[in-house]
N, C-alpha and C positions, 0 to 999 in steps of 0.2 A: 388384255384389258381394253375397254372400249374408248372411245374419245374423251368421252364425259366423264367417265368414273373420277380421274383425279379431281376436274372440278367440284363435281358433288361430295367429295370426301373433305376439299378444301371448304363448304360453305358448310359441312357438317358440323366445322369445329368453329365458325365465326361465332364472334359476341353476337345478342342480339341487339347491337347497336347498327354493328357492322354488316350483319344482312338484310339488313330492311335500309341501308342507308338512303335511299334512289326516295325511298317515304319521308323520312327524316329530312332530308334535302328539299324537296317541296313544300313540307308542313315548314321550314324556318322560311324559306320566298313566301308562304302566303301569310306568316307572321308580321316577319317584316312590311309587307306592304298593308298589312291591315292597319300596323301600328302608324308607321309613317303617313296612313291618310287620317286616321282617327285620333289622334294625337295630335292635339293646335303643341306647333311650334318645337315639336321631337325634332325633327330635322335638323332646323336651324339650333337649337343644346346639343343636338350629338356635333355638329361640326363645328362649333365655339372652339373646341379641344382637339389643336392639328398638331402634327409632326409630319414634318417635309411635306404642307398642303392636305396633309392626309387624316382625318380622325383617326384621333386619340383610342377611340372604341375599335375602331377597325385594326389602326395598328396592334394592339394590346391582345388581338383577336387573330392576326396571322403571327403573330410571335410563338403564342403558345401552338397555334398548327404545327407552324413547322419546327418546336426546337424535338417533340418527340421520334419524327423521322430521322432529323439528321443526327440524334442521338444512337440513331439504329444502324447506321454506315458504320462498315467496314471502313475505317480508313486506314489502314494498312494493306488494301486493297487497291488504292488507288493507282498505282501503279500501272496495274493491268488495262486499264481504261484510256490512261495517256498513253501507253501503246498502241491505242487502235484505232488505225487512221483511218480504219475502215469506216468508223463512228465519227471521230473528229472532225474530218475534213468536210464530209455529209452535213451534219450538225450545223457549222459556219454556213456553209452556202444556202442553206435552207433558213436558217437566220436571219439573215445580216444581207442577203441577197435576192431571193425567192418569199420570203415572206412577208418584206415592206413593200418589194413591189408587186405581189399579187392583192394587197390589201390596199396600194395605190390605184389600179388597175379598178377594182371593184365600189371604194367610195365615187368613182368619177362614173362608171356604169352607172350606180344605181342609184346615186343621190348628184346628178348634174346640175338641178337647180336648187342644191339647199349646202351651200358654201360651212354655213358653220359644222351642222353634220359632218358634211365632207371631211372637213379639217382634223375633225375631231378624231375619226375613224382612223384618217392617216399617221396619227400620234400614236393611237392605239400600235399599230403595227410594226412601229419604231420600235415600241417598246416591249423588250423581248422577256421570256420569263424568267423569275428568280424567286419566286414564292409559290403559289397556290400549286404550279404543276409537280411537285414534288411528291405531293399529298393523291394526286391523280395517276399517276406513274408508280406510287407503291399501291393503290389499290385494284391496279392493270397488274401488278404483279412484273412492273420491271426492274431493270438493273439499279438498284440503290446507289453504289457507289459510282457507276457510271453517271445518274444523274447527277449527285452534286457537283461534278467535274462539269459538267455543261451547263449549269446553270452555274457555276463560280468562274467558266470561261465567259458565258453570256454575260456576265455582271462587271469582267472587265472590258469588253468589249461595248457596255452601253455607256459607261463612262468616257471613254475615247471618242464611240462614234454617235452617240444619240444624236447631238447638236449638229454635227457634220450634215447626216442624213436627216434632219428637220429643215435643214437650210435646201438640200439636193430636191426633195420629195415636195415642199411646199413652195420653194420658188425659183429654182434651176431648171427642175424638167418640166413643170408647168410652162415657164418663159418657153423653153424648147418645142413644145407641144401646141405652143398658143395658146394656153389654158390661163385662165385666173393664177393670179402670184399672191402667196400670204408670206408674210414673216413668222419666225420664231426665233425669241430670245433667250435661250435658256442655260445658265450658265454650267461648266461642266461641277462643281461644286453640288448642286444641287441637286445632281442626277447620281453622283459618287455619295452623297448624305446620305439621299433615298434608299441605294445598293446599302448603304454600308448599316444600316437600322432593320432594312427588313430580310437580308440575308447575314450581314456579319454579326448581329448578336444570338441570332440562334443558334449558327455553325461554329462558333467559336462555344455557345452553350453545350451543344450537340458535343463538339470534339470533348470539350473536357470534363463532361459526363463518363462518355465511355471513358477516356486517357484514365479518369481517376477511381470509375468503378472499378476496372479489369486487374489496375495495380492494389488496389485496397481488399478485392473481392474476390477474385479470377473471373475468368471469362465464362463459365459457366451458369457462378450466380446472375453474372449481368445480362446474360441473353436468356436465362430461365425464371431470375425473379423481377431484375429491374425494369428491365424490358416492358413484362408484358402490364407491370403498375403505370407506366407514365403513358405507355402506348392509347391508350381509349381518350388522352387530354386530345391528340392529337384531329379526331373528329367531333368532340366538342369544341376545340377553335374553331374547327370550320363549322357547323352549324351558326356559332355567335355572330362572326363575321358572317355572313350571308341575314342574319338576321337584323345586325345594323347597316348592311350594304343597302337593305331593300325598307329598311324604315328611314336611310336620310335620304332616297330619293323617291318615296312613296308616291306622295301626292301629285310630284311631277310626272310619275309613270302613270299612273292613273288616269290624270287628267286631261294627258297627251299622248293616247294611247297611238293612235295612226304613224306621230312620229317617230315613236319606240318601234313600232312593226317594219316603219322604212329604212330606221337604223340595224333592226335587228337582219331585215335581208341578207347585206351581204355579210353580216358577222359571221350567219352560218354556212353561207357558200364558203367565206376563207373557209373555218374550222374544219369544213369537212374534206374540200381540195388539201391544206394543208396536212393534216394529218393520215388520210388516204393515202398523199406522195410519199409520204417519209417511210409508211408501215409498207411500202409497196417496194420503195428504193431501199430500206433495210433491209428488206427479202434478196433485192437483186445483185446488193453487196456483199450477201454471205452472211450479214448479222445474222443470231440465235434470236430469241423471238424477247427476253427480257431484254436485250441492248436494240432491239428494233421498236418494239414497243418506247423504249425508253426515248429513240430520235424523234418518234412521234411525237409526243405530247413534248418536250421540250422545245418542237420546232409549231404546234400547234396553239401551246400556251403561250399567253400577255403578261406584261410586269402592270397587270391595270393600276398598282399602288401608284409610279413613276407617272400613268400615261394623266391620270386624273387630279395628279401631284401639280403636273406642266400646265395642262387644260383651264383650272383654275387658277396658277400663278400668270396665265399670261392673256388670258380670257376672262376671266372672272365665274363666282364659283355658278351664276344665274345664266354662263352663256350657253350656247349652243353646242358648243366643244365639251363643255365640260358635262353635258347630258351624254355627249352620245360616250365619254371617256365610261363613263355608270354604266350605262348600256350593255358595253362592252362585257365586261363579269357577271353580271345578270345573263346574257346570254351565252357567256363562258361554262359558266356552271354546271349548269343544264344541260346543256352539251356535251361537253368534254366528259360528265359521269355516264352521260346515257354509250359515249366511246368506249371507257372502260368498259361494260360489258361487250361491247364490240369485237372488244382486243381481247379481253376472255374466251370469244365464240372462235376467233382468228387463229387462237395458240394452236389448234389443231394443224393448222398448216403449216408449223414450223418445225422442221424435223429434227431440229439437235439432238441430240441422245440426251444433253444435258438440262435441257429447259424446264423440259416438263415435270421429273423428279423434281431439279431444285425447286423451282417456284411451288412446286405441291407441298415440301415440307416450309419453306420461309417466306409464303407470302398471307397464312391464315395470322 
C-alpha cells in the first residue's frame, strides 16, 4: 500500500465539515474581523461578560470544544502514558524550560524597542497549554489519552509555577541581562480558577460521559452511537470561539495592522522552532508518531485563555500586553492547523507498525 492511501481513505470518510476545515477556519477569522470593525461597540458587549478576565462568549465557546474530545479518551488507558518517561520527561523540559525561554529570547530579538509587546509575548509563553491544543492533536491524529495527561500535568504545573516564572522572565533575568525590569502580580488563585474552568469542567464532563455511558450502554454504543452525535460540537466550539476571538479585537487589528505583523513575527518563529523540536526529538526518543505528534503540539500550544486573563488583570484590557496576549491565538490558529497537515504529510516517517493502522481507523 502506498504512503498516502491510508490518508485518502481517512479523508474519504471525513464529515464535510471536517474536510474542508483549513476554509471553515478562515471564513470564521474573516467573520470575526468584519464584525468586530463593523459593529460600533461589539467588542466592548462581548467583553462586559468575563470569567477569569476572560469572555463569557469565548469561555462558553472553548467548553463546548473541548468537553466532546475529552469525552473520547480512553481513560482507562491512562496508565500507559504515565509510563512513559520517554514522553514525560521530554514534555516538562520543552514546557516549562525551552519554551518560555525561547519565547524570551525572541520578544527581546524582535520587539527591543516596544516593552509592552515585549511583555505581552513573554506571558504568552508562560503560559502553557490546556485547552485549544487538544482539539489540534486529535485532528493530527495523536495520542488522545497521552494528551490529557500532559495537558492536566501542564495545568498543575501552571498553578505552581506561572508566578514563579513571571517574576524569573520579567524581572530576574532581565536585571541579570541588563535588560528593562517589569513586574507581575498575579495571584496563584487566579491562575488555579482559570485551569480549573477551562480544563476541569470539561474533563470532569468528558470523564463522566464515558464512566456513565459505557455502564448504562456498553462501550460499543458509546464509541459507535454517542460518540460520533456529540463529536461535530466539537468544531463548531471552535469555529465560534475564533469568531468572537477576532470580533472582540477587530478594529484594534485592523487599525493597527503593522503592530499585529511585528507581534505576529516572532509568534511564528516560536510556533514553528517549537513544534519542529519536539516532532524531531520525539523521533530521536523512539516515540511512534501519535505520542510524537502529541509532544508537539502540547509543547507548541498557549493557554492564551490564562495569558490574556493576566494581560488584562494586570495591564489593563486597552494596553499593549493585552493586544499582543489576542495576537497570540490569532496567530495560533492559523498556524498550528496549517501543522496538522504537516504532521499528517510527516506520519510517513514514522515506522511503528502500530501508528498508521491505528490512527487510520480512530482518527476519521
Amino acid at each position: 500500500m502506498s504512503a498516502t492511501a491510508p490518508e485518502s481513505g481517512v479523508a474519504g470518510r471525513l464529515s464535510f465539515l471536517d474536510r474542508y476545515l483549513a476554509v471553515w477556519i478562515v471564513a470564521a477569522m474573516a467573520v470575526g474581523l468584519g464584525l468586530g470593525r463593523l459593529v460600533p461597540g461589539l467588542g466592548e458587549a462581548l467583553a462586559k461578560f468575563t470569567v477569569t478576565g476572560v469572555s463569557l462568549p469565548i469561555a462558553l465557546g472553548l467548553l463546548v470544544m473541548m468537553y466532546p474530545v475529552l469525552a473520547k479518551v480512553r481513560y482507562d488507558r491512562l496508565d500507559t502514558v504515565t509510563r512513559d518517561r520517554r514522553l514525560l520527561l521530554p514534555s516538562l523540559l520543552l514546557n516549562w524550560i525551552v519554551g518560555p525561554a525561547v519565547m524570551f529570547a525572541l520578544a527581546w530579538l524582535f520587539l527591543p524597542d516596544l516593552p509592552e509587546y515585549r511583555t505581552g509575548l513573554i506571558i504568552v509563553g508562560l503560559a502553557r497549554c490546556i485547552a485549544m491544543v487538544i482539539i489540534w492533536n486529535d485532528l493530527a491524529c495523536g495520542d488522545r489519552e497521552a494528551a490529557a495527561v500532559l495537558v492536566a500535568l501542564n495545568s498543575v504545573f501552571q498553578v505552581l509555577a506561572f508566578s514563579l516564572l513571571g517574576w524569573f522572565y520579567l524581572s530576574v533575568l532581565p536585571g541579570w541581562l541588563g535588560l528593562e525590569q517589569i513586574g507581575l502580580n498575579v495571584s496563584v488563585w487566579a491562575i488555579a480558577r482559570s485551569v480549573l474552568i477551562f480544563l476541569g469542567i470539561p474533563l470532569a464532563a468528558g470523564f463522566l460521559t464515558r464512566r456513565l455511558g459505557e455502564k448504562g450502554k456498553g462501550r460499543s454504543w458509546y464509541e459507535t452511537k454517542l460518540i460520533p452525535r456529540i463529536g461535530p460540537f466539537a468544531l463548531w466550539g471552535l469555529l465560534f470561539t475564533i469568531v468572537v476571538l477576532f470580533a472582540l479585537q477587530g478594529d484594534a487589528i485592523t487599525s493597527r495592522p503593522l503592530d499585529v505583523a511585528r507581534i505576529a513575527l516572532p509568534l511564528l518563529v516560536y510556533f514553528a522552532l517549537i513544534w519542529a523540536g519536539s516532532m524531531a526529538l520525539g523521533k530521536a526518543v523512539g516515540l511512534d508518531y501519535p505520542r510524537a505528534t502529541t509532544l508537539a503540539f502540547t509543547a507548541a500550544g498557549n493557554n492564551f485563555e490564562l495569558a490574556i486573563a493576566v494581560a488584562i488583570a494586570t495591564f489593563g484590557a486597552s494596553s499593549g500586553q493585552a493586544l499582543a496576549g489576542v495576537v497570540g491565538p490569532l496567530i495560533e490558529v492559523p498556524v498550528l492547523i496549517g501543522l496538522v497537515y504537516v504532521a499528517l504529510w510527516a506520519r510517513r516517517f514514522y515506522t511503528s507498525p502500530l501508528a498508521a493502522p491505528q490512527k487510520e481507523t480512530t482518527c476519521a
